[in-house]
N, CA, C and O of each residue as an XYZ file, in Angstrom:
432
protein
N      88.480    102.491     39.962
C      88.215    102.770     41.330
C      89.324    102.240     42.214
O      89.684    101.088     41.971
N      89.908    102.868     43.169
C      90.527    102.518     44.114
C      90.488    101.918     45.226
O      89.725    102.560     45.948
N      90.943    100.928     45.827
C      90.352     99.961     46.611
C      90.269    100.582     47.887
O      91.263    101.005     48.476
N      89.172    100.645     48.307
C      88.483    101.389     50.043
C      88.536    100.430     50.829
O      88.026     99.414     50.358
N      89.028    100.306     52.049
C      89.077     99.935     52.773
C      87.758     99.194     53.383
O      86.889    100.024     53.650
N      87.513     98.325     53.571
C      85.991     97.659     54.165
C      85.598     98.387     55.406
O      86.410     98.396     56.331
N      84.217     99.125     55.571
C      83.967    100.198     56.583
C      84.628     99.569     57.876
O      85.165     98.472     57.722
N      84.647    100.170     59.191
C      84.761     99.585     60.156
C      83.743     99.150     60.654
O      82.716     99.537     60.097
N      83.570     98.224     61.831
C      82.808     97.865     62.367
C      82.959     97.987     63.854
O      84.047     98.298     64.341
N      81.562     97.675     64.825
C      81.937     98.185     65.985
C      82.758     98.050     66.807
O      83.090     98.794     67.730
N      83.317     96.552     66.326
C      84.675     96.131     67.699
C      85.718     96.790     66.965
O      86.808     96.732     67.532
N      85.699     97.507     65.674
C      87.063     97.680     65.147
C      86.906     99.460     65.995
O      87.744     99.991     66.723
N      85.788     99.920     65.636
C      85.603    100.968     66.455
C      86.357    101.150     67.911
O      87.378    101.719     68.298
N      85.265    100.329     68.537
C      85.727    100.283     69.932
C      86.932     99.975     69.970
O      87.448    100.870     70.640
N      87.752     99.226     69.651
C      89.288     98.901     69.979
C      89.868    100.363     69.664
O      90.403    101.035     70.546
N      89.734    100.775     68.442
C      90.744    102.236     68.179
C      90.052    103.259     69.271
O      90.601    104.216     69.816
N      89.073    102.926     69.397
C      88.591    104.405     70.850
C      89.697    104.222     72.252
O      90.361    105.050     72.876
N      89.491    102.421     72.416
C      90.062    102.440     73.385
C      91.768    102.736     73.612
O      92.354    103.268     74.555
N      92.307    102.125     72.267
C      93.654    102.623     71.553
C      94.158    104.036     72.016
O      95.039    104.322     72.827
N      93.352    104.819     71.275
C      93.622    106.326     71.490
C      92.917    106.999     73.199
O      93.221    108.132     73.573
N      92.199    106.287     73.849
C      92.027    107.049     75.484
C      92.944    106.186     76.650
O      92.895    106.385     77.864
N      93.924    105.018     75.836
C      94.453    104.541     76.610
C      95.860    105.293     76.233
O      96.698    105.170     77.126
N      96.282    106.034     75.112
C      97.341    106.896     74.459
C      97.102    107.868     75.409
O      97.920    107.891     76.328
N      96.132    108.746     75.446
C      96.109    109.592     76.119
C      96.026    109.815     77.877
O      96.450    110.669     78.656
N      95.382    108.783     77.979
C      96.068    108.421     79.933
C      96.876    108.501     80.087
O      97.193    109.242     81.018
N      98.123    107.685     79.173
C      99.180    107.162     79.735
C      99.868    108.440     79.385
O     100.987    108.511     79.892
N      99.568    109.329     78.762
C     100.547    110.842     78.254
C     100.067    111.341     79.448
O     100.758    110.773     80.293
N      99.137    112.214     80.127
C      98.921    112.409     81.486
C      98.939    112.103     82.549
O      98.982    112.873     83.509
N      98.907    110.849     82.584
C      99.721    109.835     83.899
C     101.743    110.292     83.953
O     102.486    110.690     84.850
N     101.874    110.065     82.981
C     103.583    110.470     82.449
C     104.131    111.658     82.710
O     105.241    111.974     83.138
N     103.270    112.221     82.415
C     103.002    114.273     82.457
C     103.533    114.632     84.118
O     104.379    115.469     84.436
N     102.554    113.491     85.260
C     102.221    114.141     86.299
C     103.338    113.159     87.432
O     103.424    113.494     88.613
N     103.971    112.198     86.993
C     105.086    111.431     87.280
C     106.126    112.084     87.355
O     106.965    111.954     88.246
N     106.200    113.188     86.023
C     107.461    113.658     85.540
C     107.761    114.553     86.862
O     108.592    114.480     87.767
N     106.397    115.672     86.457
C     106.307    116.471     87.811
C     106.611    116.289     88.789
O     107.452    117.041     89.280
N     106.057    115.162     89.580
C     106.375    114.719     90.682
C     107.458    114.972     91.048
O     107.821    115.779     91.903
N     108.409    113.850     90.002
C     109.719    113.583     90.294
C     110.400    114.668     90.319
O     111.061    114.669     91.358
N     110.592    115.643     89.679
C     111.014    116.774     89.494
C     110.923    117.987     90.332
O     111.610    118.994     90.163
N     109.697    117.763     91.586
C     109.803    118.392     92.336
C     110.562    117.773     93.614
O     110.965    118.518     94.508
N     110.709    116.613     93.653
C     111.479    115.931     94.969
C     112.970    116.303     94.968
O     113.682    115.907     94.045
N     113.489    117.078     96.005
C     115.206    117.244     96.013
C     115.656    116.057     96.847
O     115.040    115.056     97.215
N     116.955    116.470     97.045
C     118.337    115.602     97.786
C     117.594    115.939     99.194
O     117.116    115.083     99.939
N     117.589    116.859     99.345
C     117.836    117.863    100.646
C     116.131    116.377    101.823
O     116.063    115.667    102.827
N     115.247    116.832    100.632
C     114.031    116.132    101.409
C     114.420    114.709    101.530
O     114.309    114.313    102.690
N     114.770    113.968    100.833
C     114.822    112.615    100.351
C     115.802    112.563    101.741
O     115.338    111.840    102.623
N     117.190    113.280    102.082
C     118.184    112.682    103.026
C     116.835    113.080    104.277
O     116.291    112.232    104.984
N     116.611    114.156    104.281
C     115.719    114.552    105.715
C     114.411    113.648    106.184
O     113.791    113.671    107.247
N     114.230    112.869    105.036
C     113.702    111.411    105.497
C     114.024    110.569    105.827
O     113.386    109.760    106.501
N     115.247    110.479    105.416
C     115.764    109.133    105.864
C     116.563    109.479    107.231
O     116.554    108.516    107.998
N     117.095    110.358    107.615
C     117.536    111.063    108.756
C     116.460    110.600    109.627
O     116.759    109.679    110.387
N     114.725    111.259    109.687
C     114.100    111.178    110.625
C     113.587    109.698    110.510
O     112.948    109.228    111.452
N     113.876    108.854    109.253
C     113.373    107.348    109.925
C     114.506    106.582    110.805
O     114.163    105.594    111.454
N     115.627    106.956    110.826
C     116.566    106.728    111.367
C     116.994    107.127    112.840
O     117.778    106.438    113.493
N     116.364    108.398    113.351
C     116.621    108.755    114.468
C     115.771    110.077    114.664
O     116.082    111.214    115.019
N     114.386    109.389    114.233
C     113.196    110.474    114.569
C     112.469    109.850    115.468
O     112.837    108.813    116.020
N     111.362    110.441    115.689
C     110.307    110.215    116.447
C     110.155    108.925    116.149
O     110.340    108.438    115.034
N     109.736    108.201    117.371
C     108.927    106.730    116.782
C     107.976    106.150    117.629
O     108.021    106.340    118.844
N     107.300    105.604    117.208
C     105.990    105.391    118.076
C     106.275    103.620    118.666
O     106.998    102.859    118.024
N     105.492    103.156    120.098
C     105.619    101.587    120.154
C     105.747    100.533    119.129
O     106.494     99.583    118.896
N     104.412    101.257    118.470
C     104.556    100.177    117.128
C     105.399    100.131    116.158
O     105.593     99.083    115.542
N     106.153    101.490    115.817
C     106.843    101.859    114.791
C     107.980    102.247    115.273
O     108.098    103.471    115.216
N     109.309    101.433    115.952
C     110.283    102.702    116.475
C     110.775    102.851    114.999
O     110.547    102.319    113.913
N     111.845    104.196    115.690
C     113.237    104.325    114.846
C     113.907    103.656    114.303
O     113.397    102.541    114.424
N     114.901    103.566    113.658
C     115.878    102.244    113.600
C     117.264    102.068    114.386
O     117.987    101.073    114.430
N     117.412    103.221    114.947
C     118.004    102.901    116.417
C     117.486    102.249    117.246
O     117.714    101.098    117.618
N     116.490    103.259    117.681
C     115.531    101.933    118.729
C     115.120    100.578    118.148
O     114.575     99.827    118.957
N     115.256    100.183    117.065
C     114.989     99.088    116.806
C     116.328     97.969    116.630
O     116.122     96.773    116.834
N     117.484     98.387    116.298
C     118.616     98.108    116.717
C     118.972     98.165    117.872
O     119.840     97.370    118.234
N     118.493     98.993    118.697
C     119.209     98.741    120.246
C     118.274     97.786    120.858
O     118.475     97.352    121.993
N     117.219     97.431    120.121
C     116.283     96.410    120.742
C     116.676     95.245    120.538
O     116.627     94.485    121.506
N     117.263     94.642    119.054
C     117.771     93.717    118.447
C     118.726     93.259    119.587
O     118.647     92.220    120.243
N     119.790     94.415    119.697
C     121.558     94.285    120.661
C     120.978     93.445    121.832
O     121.311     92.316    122.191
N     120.020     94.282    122.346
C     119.588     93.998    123.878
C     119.324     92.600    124.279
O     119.627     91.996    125.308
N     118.663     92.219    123.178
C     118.016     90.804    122.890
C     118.843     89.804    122.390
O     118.280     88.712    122.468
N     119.720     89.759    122.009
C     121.034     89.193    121.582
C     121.786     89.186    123.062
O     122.265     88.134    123.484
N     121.851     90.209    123.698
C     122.630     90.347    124.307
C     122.275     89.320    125.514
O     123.169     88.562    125.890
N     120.743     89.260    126.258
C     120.127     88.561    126.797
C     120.352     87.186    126.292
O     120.756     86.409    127.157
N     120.201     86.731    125.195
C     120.643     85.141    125.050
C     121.291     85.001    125.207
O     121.309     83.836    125.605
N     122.720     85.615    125.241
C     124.031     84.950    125.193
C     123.901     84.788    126.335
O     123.798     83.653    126.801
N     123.866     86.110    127.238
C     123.861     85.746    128.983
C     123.270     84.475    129.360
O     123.938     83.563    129.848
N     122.230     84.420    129.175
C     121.331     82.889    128.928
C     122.128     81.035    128.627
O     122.111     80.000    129.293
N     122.727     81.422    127.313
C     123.143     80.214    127.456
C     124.788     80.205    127.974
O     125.384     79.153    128.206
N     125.366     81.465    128.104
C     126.787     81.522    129.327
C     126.120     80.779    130.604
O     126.929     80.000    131.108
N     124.780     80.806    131.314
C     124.534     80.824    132.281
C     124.268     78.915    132.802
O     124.211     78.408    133.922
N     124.157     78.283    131.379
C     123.915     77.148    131.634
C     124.863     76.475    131.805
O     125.739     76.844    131.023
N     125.209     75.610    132.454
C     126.018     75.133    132.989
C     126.608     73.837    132.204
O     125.979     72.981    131.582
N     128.293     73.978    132.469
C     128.840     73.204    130.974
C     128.606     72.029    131.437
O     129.378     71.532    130.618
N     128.173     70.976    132.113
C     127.585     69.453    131.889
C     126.405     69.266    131.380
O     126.049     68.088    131.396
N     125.555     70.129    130.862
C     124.696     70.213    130.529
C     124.415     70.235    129.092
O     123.368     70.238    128.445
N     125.878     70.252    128.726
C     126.117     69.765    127.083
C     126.852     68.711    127.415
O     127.661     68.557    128.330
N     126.347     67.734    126.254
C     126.588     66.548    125.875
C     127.177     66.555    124.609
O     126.678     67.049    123.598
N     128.810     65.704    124.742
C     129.327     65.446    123.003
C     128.361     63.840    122.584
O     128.305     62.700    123.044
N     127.771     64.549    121.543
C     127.065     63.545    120.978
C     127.743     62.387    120.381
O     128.824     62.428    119.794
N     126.672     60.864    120.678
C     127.307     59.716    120.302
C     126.314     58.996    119.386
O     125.105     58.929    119.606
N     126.908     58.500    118.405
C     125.285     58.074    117.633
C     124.427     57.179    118.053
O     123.245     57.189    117.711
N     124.977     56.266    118.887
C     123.943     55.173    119.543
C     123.207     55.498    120.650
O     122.607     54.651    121.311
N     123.217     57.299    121.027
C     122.722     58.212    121.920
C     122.155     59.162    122.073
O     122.852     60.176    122.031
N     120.621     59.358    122.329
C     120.836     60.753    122.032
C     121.163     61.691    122.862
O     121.762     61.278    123.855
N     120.941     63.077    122.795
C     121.779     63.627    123.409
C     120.687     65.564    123.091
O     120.320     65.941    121.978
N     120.543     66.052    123.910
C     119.816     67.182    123.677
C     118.567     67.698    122.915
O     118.084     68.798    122.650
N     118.226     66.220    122.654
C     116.995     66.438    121.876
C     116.217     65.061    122.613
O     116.509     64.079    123.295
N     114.819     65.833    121.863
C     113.405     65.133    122.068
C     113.711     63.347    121.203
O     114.443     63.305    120.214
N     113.225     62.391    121.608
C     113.020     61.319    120.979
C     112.461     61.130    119.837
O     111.317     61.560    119.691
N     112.996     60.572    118.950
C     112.081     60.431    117.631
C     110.898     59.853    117.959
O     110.950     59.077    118.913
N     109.896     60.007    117.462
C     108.567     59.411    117.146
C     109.132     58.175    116.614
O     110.172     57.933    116.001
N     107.909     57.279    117.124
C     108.115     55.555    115.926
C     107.580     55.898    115.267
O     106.570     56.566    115.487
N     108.085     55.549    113.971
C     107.263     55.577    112.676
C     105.863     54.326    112.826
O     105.814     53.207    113.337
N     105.156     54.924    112.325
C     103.434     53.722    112.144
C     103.543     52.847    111.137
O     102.622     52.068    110.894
């Protein structure tokens, strides 16, 4: 007699069920990826990035122009800001002094 394999049992069951419906997801998951990809061109992919760049944009969401010219603007405003303060108002720092800052806390 030839040696038979010891029957299976139910977890040996269940594992190869799950084996083979997790084989087969992942072949139809793969299937519909492929597709996907395969339908996306150049043409759409640039015409997105075109309109996130200088499309429509909402308050919450601009463009990235408008969101760069918001950045500039705001940059641009600080500098004016600290041009505007007046040069005695910096101090060359001395160590036995301070100088533009808050006081240390005493340590407890």
């Amino acid at each position: 007699m030839a040696d038979q394999p010891p029957p299976k049992t139910g977890q040996d069951l269940n594992l190869e069920f799950r084996r083979i419906l997790n084989d087969a997801y992942g072949f139809v998951v793969g299937r519909q990826a492929t597709q996907t990809f395969g339908a996306v061109t150049y043409e759409e992919l640039a015409d997105q990035q075109i309109d996130r760049i200088i499309g429509a944009g909402t308050r919450l969401r601009p463009n990235e122009l408008e969101r760069i010219g918001k950045m500039e603007q705001d940059l641009t405003n600080l500098i004016q800001q600290i041009r505007d303060i007046p040069p005695e108002r910096f101090i060359i720092g001395e160590p036995d002094q301070q100088t533009n800052t808050d006081p240390i806390p005493p340590e407890d």
